[in-house]
GUDO-318220 format. One record per residue: residue in three letters; chain; x, y, z of N, C-alpha, C in turn. Coordinates in Angstrom, 3 decimals. Layout:
<kollo = Ala | guke = A | nu = X | nv = Y | nw = Z | cau = X | cav = Y | caw = Z | cu = X | cv = Y | cw = Z>
...
END
This chain:
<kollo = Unk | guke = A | nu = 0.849 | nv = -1.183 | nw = 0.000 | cau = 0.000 | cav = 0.000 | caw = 0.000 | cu = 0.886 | cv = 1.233 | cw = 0.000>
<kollo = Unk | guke = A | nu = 0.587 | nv = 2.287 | nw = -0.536 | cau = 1.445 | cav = 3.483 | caw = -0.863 | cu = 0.777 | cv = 4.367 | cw = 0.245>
<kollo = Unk | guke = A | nu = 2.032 | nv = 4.840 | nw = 0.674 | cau = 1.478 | cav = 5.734 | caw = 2.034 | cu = 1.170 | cv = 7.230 | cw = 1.780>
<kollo = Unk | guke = A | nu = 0.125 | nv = 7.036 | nw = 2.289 | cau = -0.448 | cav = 8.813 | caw = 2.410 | cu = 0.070 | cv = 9.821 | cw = 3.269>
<kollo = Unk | guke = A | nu = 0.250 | nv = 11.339 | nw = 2.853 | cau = 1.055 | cav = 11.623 | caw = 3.385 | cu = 0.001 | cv = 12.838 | cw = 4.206>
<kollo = Unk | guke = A | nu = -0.096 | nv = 13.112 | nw = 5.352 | cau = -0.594 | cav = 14.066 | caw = 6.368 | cu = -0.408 | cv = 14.769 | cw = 7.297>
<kollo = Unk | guke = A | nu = 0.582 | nv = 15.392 | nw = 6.564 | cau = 1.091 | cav = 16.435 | caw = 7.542 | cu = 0.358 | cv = 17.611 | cw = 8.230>
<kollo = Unk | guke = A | nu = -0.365 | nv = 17.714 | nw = 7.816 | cau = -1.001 | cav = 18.504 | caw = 9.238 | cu = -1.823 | cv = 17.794 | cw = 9.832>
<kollo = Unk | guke = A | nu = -1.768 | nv = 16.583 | nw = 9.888 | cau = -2.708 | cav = 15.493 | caw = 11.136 | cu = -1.057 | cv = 15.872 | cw = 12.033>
<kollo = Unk | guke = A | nu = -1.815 | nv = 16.146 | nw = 13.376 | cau = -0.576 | cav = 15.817 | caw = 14.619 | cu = -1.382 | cv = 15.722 | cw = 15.905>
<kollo = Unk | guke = A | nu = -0.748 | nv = 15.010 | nw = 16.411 | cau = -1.176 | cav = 14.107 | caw = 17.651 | cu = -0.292 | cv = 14.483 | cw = 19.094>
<kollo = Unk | guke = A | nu = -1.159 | nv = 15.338 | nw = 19.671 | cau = -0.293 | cav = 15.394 | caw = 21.005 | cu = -0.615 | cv = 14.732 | cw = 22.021>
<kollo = Unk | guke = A | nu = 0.353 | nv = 14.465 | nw = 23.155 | cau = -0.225 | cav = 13.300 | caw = 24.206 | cu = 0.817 | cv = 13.952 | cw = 25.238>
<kollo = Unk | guke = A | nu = 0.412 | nv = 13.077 | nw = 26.387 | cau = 0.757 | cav = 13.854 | caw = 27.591 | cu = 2.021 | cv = 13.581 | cw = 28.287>
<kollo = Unk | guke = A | nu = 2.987 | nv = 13.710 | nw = 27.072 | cau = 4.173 | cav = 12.516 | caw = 27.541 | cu = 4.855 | cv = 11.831 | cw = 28.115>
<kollo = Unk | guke = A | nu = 3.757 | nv = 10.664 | nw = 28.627 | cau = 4.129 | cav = 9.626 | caw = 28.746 | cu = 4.262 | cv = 8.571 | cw = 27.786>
<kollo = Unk | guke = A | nu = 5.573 | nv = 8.115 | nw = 28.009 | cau = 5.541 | cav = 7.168 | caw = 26.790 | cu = 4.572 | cv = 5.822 | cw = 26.616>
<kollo = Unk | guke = A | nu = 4.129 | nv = 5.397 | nw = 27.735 | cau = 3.311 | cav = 4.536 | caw = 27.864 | cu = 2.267 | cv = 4.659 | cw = 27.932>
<kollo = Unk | guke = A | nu = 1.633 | nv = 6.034 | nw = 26.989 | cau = -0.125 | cav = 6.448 | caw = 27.313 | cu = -0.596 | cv = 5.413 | cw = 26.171>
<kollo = Unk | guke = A | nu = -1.485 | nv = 4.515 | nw = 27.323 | cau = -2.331 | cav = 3.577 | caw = 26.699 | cu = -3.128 | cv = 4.240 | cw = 25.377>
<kollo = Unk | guke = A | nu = -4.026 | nv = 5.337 | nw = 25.344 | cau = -4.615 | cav = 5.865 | caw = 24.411 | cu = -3.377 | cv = 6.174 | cw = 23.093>
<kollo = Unk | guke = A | nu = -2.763 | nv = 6.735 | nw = 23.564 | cau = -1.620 | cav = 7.331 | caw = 21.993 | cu = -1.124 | cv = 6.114 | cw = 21.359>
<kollo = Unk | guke = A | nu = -0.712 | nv = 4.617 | nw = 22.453 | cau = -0.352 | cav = 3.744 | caw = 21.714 | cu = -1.133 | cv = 3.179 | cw = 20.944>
<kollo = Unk | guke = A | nu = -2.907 | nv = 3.122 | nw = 20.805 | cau = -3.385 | cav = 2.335 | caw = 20.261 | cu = -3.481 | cv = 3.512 | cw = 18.925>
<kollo = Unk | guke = A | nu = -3.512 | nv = 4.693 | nw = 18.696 | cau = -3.452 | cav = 5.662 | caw = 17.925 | cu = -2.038 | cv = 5.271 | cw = 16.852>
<kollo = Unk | guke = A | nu = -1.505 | nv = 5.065 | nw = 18.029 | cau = -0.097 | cav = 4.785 | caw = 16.712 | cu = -0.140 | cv = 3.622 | cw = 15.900>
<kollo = Unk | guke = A | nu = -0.882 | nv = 2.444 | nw = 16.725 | cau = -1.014 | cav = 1.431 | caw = 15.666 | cu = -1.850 | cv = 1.515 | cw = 14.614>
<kollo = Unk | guke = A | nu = -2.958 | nv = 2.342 | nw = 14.724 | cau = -4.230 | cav = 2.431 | caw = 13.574 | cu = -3.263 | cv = 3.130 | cw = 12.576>
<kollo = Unk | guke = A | nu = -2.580 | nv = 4.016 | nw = 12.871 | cau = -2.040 | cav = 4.876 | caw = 11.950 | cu = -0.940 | cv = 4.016 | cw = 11.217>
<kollo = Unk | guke = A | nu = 0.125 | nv = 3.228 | nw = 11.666 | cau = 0.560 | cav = 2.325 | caw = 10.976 | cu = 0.107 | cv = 1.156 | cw = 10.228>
<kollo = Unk | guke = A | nu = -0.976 | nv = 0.838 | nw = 10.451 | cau = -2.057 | cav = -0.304 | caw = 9.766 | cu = -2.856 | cv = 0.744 | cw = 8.579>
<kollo = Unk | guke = A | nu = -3.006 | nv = 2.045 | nw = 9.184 | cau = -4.289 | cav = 2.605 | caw = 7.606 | cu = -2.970 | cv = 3.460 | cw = 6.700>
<kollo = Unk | guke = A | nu = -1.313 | nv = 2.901 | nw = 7.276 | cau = -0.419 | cav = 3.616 | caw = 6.213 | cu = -0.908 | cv = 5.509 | cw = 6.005>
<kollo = Unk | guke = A | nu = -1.229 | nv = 5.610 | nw = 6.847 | cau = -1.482 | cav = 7.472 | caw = 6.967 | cu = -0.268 | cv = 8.082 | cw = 8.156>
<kollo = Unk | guke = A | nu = 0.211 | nv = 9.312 | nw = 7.840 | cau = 1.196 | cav = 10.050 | caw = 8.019 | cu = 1.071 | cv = 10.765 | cw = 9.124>
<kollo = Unk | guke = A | nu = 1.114 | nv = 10.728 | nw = 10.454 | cau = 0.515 | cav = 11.365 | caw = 11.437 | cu = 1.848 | cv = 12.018 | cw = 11.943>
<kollo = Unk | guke = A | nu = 2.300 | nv = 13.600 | nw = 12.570 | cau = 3.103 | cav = 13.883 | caw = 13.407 | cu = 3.083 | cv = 13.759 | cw = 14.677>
<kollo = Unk | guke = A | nu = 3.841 | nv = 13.206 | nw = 15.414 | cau = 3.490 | cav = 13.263 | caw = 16.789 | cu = 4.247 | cv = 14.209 | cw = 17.263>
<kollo = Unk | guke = A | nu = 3.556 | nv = 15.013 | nw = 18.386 | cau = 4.247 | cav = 16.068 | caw = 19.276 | cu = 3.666 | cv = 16.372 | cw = 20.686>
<kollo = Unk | guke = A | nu = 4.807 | nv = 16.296 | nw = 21.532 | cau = 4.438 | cav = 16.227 | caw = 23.173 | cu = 4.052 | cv = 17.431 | cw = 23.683>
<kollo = Unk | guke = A | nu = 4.321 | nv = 18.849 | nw = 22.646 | cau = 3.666 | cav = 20.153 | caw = 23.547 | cu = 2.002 | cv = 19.817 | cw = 23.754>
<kollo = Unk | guke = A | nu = 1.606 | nv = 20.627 | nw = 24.523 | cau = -0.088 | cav = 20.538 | caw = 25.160 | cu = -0.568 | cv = 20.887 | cw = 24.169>
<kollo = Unk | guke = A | nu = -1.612 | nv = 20.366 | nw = 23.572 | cau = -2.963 | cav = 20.589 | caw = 22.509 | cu = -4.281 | cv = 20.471 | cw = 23.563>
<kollo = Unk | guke = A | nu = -3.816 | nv = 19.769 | nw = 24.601 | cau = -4.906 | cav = 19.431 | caw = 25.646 | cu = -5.921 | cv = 20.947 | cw = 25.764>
<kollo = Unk | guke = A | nu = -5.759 | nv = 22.154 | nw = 25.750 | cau = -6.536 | cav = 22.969 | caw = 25.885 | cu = -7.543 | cv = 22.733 | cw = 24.404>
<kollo = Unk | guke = A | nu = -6.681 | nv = 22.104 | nw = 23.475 | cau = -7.633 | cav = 22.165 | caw = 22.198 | cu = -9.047 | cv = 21.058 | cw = 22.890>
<kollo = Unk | guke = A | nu = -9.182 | nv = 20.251 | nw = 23.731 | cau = -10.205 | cav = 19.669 | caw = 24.426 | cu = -10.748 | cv = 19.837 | cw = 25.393>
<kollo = Unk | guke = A | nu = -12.065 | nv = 19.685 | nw = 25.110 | cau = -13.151 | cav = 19.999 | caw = 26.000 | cu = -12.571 | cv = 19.532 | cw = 27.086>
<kollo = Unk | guke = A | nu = -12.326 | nv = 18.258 | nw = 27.273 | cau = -11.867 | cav = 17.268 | caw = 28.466 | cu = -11.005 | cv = 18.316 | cw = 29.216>
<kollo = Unk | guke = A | nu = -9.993 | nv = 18.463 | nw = 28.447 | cau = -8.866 | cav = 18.886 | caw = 28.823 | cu = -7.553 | cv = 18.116 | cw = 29.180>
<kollo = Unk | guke = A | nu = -8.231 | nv = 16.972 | nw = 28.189 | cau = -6.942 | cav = 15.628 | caw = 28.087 | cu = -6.578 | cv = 15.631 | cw = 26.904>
<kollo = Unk | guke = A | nu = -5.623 | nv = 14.441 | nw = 26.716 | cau = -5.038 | cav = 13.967 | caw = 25.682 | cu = -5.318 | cv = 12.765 | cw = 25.463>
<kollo = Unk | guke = A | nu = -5.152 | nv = 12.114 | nw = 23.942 | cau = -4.821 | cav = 12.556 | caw = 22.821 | cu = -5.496 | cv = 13.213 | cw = 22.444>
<kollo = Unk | guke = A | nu = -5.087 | nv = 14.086 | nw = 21.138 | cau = -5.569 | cav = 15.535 | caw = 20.748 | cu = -5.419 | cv = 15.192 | cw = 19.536>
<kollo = Unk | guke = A | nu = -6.294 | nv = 15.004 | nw = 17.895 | cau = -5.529 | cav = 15.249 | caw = 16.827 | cu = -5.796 | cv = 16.319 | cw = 16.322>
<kollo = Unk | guke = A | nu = -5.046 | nv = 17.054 | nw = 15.811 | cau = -5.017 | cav = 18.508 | caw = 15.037 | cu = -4.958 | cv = 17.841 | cw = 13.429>
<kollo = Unk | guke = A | nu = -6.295 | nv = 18.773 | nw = 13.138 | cau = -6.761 | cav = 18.187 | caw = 11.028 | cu = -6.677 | cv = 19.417 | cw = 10.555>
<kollo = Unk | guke = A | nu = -6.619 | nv = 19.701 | nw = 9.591 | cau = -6.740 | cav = 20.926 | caw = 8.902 | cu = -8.154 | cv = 21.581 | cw = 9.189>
<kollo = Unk | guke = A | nu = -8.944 | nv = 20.513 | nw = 9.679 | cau = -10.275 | cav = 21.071 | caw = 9.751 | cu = -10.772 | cv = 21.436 | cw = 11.271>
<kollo = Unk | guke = A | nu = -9.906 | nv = 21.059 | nw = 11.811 | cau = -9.975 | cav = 21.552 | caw = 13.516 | cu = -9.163 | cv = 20.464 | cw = 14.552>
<kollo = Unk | guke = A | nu = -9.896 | nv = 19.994 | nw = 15.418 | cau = -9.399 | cav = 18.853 | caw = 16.848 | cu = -10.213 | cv = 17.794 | cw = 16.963>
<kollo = Unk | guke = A | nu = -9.638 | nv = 16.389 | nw = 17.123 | cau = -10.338 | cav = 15.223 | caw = 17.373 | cu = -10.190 | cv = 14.694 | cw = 19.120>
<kollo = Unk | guke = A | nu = -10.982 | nv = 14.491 | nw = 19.859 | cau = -10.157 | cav = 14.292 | caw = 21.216 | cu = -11.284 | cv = 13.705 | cw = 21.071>
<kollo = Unk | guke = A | nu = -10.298 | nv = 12.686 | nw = 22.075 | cau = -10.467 | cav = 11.289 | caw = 23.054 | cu = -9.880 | cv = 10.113 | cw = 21.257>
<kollo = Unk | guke = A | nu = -9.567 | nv = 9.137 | nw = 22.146 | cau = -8.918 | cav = 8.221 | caw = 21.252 | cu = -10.091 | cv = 7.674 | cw = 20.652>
<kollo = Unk | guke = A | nu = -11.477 | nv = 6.981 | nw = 20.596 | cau = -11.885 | cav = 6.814 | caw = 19.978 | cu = -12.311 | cv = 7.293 | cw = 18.593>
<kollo = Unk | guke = A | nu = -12.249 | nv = 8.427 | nw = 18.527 | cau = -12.684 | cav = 9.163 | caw = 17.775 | cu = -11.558 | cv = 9.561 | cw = 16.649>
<kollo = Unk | guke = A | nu = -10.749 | nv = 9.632 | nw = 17.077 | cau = -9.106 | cav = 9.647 | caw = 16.509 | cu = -8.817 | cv = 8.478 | cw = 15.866>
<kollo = Unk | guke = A | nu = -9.058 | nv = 6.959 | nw = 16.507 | cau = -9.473 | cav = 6.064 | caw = 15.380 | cu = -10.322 | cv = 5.808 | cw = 14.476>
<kollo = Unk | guke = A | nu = -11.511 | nv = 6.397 | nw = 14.666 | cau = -12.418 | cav = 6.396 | caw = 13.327 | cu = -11.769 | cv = 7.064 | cw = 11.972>
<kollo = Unk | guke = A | nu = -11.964 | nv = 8.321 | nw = 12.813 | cau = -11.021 | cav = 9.586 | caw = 11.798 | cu = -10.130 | cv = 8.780 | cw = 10.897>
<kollo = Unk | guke = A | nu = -8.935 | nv = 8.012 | nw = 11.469 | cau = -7.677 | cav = 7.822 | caw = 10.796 | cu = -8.226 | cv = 6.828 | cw = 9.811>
<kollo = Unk | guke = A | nu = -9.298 | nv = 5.579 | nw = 10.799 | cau = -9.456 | cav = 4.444 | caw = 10.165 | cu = -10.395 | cv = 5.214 | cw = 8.629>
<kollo = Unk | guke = A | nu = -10.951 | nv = 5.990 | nw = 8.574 | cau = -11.950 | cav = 6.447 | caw = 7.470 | cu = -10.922 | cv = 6.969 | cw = 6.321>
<kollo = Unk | guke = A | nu = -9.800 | nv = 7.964 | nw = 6.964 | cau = -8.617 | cav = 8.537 | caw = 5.528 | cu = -8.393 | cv = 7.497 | cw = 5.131>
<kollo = Unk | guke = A | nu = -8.166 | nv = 5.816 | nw = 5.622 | cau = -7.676 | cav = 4.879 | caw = 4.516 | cu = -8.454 | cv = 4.215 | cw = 3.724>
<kollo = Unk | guke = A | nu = -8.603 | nv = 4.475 | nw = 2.461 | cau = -9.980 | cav = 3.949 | caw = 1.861 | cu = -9.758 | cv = 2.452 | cw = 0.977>
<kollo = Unk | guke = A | nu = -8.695 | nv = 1.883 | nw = 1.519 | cau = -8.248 | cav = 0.566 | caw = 1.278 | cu = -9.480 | cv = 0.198 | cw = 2.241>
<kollo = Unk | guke = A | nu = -10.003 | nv = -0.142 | nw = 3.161 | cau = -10.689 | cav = -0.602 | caw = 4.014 | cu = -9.803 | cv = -1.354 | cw = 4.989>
<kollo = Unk | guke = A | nu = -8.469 | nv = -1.317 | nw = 4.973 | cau = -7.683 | cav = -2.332 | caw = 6.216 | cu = -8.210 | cv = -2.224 | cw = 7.755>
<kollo = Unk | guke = A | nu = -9.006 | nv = -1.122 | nw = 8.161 | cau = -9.063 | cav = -0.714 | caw = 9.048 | cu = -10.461 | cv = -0.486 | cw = 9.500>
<kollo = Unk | guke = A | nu = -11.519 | nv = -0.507 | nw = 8.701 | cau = -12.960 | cav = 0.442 | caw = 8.772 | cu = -13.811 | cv = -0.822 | cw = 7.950>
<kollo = Unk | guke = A | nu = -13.188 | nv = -1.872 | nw = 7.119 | cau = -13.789 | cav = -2.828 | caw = 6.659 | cu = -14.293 | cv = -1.835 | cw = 4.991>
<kollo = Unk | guke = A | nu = -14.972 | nv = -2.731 | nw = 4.511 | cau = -15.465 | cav = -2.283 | caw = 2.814 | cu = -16.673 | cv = -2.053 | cw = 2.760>
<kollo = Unk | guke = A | nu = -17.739 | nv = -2.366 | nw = 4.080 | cau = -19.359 | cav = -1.802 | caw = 3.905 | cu = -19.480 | cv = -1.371 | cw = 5.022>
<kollo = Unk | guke = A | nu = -20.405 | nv = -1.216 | nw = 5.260 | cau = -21.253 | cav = -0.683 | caw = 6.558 | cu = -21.294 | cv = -1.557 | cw = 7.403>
<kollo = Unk | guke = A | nu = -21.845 | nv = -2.665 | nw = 7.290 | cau = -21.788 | cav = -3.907 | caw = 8.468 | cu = -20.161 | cv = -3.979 | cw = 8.661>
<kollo = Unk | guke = A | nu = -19.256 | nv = -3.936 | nw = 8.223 | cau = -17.703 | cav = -3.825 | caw = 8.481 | cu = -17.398 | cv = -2.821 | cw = 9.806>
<kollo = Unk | guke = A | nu = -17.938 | nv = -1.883 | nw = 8.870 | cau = -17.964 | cav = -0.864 | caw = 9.829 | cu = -18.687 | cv = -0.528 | cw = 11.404>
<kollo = Unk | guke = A | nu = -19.978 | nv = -0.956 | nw = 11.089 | cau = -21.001 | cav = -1.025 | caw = 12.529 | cu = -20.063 | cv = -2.169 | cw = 13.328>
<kollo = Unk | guke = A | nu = -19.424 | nv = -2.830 | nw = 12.840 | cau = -18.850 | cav = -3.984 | caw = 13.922 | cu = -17.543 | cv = -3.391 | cw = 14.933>
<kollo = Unk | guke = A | nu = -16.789 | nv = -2.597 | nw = 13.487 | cau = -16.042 | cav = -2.257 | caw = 14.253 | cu = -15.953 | cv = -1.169 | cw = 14.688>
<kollo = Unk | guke = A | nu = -17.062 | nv = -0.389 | nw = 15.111 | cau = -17.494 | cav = 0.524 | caw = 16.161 | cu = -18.170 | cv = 0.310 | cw = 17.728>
<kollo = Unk | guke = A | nu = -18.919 | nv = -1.328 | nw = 17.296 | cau = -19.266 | cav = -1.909 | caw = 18.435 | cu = -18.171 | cv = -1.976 | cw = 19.027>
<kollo = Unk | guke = A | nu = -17.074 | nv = -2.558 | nw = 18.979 | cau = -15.727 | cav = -3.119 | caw = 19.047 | cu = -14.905 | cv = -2.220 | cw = 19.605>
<kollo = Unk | guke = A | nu = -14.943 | nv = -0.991 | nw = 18.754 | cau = -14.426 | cav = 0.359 | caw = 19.764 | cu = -15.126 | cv = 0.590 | cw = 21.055>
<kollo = Unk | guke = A | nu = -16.296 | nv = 1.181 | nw = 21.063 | cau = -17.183 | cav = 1.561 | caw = 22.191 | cu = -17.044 | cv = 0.177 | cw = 22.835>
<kollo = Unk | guke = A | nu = -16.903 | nv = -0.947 | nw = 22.407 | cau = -16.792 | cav = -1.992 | caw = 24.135 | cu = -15.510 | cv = -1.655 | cw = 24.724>
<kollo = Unk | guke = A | nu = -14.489 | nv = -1.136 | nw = 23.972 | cau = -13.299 | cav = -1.483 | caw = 25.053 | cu = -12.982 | cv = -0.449 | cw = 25.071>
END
């Protein structure tokens, strides 16, 4: 798969290297082959929460990790990630929201 390139997707987290949320962020992003920057300054004000992860799009802020995986999983339109229909998809949203 030829990788897409997205440079203004960037992902801040609260640096720790072991934030459960950013790691599962980094794997979607290596599985949907999309280009994400990561950076440890605070974006956290960019969220309501006032947590992290944070993604910054050209089109504004994604916060909380679920949502940050949809996002990424949807830019890859191979389906590796989001599946090829809708039932693909409804599953693996159940799948998010359980865990």
């Amino acid at each position: 798969a030829s990788s897409k390139d997205f440079d203004n997707n960037h992902i801040a987290r609260d640096g720790r290297l072991t934030n459960r949320n950013a790691n599962k962020i980094r794997v979607a992003v290596t599985f949907a082959v999309v280009k994400v920057a990561e950076q440890r300054e605070a974006l956290s004000e960019s969220s309501p929460l006032g947590g992290s992860p944070v993604l910054g799009t050209p089109d504004g802020y994604i916060f909380t990790s679920n949502a940050i995986l949809r996002y990424i999983a949807r830019l890859d339109k191979t389906g590796a990630l989001y599946g090829k229909t809708q039932f693909d998809a409804a599953n693996v949203d159940a799948w998010l929201d359980l865990v």
